[in-house]
Backbone as CSV, one residue per row, in Angstrom:
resi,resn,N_x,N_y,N_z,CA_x,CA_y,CA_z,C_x,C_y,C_z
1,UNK,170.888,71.051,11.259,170.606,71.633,12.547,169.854,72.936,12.364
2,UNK,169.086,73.182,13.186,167.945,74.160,13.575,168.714,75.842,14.136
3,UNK,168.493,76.686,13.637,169.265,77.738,14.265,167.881,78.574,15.187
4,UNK,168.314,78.853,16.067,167.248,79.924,16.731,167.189,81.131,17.024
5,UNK,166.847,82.067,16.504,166.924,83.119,16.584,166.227,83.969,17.812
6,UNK,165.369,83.407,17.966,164.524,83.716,19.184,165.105,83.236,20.265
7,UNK,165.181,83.721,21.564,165.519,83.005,22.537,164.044,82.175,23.202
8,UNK,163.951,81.065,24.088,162.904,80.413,24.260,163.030,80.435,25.521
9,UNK,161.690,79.905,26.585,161.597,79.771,27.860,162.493,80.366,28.721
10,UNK,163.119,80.504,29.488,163.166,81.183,30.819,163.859,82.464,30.167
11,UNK,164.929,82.767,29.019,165.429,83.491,28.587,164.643,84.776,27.796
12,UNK,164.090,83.687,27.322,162.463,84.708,26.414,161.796,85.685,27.562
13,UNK,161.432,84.962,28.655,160.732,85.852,29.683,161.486,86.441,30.765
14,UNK,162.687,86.021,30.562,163.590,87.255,31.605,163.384,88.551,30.487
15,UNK,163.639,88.107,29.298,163.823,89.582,28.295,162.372,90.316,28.262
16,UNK,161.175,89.589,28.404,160.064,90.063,27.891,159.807,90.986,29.403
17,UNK,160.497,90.588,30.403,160.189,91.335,31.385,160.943,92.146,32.030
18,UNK,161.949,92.403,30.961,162.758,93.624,31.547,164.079,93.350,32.803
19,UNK,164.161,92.186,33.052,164.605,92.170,34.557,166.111,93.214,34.316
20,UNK,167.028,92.705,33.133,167.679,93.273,33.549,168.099,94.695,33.715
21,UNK,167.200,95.546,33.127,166.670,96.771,33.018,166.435,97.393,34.150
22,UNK,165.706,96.570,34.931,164.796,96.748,36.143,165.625,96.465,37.621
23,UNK,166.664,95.725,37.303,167.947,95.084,38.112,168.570,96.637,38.149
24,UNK,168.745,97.196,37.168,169.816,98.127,37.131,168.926,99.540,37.841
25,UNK,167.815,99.635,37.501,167.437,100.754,38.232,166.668,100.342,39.667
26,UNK,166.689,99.203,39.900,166.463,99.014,41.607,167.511,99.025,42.379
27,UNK,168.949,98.961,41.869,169.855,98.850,42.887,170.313,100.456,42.405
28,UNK,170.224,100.907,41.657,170.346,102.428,41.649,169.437,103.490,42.647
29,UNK,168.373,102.992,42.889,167.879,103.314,44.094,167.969,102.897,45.229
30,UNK,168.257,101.614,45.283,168.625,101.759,46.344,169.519,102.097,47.015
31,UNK,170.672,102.056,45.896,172.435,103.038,46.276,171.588,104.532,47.157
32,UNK,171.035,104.904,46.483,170.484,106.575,46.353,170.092,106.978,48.126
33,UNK,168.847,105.399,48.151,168.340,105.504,49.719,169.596,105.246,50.757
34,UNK,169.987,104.406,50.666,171.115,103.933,51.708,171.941,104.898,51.153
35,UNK,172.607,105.972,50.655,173.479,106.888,50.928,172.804,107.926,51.581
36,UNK,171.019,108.269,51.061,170.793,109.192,51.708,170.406,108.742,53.725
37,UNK,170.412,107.144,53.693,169.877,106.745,54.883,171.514,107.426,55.804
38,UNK,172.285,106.664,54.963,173.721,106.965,56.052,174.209,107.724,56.319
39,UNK,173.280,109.204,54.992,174.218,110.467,55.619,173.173,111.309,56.737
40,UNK,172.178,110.426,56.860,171.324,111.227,57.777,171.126,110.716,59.039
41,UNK,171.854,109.625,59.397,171.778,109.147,60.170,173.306,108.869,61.120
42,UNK,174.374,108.654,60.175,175.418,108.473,60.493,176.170,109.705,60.424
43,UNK,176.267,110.351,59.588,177.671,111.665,58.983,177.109,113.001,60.141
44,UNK,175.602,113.270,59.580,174.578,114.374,60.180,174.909,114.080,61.448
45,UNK,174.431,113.385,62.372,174.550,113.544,63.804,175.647,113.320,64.322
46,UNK,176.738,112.481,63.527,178.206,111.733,64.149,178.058,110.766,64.965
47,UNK,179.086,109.956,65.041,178.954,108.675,65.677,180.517,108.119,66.582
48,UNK,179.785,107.826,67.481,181.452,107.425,68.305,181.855,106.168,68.033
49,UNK,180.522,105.243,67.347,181.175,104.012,67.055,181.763,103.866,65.925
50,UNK,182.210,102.554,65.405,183.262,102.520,64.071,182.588,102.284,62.754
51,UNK,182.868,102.937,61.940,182.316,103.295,61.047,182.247,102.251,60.117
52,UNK,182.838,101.044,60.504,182.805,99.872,59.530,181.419,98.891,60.305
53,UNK,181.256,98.897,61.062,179.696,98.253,61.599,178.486,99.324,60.787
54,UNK,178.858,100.350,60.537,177.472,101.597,59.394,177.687,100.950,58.084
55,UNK,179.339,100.787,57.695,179.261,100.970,56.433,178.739,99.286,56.344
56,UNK,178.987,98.254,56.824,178.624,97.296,56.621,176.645,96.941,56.665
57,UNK,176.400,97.473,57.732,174.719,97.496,57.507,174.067,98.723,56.385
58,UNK,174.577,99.139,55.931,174.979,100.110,54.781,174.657,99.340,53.194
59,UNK,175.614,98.216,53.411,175.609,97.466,52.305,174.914,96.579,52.701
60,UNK,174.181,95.466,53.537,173.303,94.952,54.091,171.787,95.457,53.397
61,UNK,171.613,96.751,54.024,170.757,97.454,52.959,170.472,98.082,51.653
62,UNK,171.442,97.990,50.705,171.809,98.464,49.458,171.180,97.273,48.935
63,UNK,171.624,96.084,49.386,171.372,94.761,48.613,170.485,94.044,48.893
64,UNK,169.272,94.735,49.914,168.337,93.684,50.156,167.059,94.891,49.803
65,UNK,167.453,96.116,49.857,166.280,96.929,49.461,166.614,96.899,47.556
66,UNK,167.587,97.032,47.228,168.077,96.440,45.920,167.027,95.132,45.009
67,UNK,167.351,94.424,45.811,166.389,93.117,45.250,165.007,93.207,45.838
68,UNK,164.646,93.929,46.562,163.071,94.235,46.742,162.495,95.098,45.686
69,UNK,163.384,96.109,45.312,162.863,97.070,44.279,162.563,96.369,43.030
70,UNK,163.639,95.855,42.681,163.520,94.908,41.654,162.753,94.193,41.214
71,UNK,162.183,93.593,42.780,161.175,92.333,42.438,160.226,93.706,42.059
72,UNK,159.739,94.237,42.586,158.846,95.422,42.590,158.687,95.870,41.229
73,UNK,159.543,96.137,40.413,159.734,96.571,39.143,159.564,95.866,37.899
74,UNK,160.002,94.730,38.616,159.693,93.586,37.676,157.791,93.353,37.522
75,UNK,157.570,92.870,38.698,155.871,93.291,38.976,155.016,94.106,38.132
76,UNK,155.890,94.912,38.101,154.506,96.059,37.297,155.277,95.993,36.207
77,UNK,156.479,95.515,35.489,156.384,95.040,33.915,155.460,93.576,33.494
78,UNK,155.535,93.372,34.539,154.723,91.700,34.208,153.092,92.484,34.307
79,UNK,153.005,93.412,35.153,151.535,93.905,34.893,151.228,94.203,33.809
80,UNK,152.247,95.234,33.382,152.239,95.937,31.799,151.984,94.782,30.824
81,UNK,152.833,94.338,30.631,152.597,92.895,29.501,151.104,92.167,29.461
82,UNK,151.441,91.542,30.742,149.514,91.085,30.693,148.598,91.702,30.687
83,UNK,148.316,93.100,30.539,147.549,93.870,30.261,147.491,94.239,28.651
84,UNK,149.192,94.343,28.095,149.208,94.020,26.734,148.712,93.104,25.785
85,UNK,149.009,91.878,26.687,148.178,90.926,25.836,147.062,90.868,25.798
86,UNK,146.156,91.422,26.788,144.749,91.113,26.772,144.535,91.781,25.983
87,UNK,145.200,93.111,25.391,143.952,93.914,24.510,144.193,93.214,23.162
């Protein structure tokens, strides 16, 4: 039997592109925005409604601006690379 040291196809190019790298600092920003969205919007002015309908669209947005960044990040490592290879 064959041992592989390399990882191949989809594994090879999750690594070559950083995702999970890029996973970790898109949802780190987006923690960053949605705390700074909720304290400027919710804490700053006060609110008479319940604070579990904020905190819930709160996390709504953590996790969908989260995976936008990401894709985003990922993007311009896949730019980087194919620009690597060409030279």
């Amino acid at each position: 039997m064959s041992e592989r040291t390399e990882p191949s196809g989809r594994a090879a190019f999750v690594r070559a592109l950083n995702v999970r790298r890029n996973a970790k600092w898109g949802f780190a920003v987006s923690l960053v925005v949605t705390l700074a969205v909720f304290g400027f919007f919710v804490v700053v002015p006060g609110t008479t409604r319940p604070s579990v309908l904020y905190v819930a669209l709160g996390f709504v947005l953590a996790v969908s601006l989260g995976g936008l960044t990401t894709a985003v990040f990922t993007l311009f490592s896949a730019i980087r690379l194919a620009r690597e290879t060409e030279a």
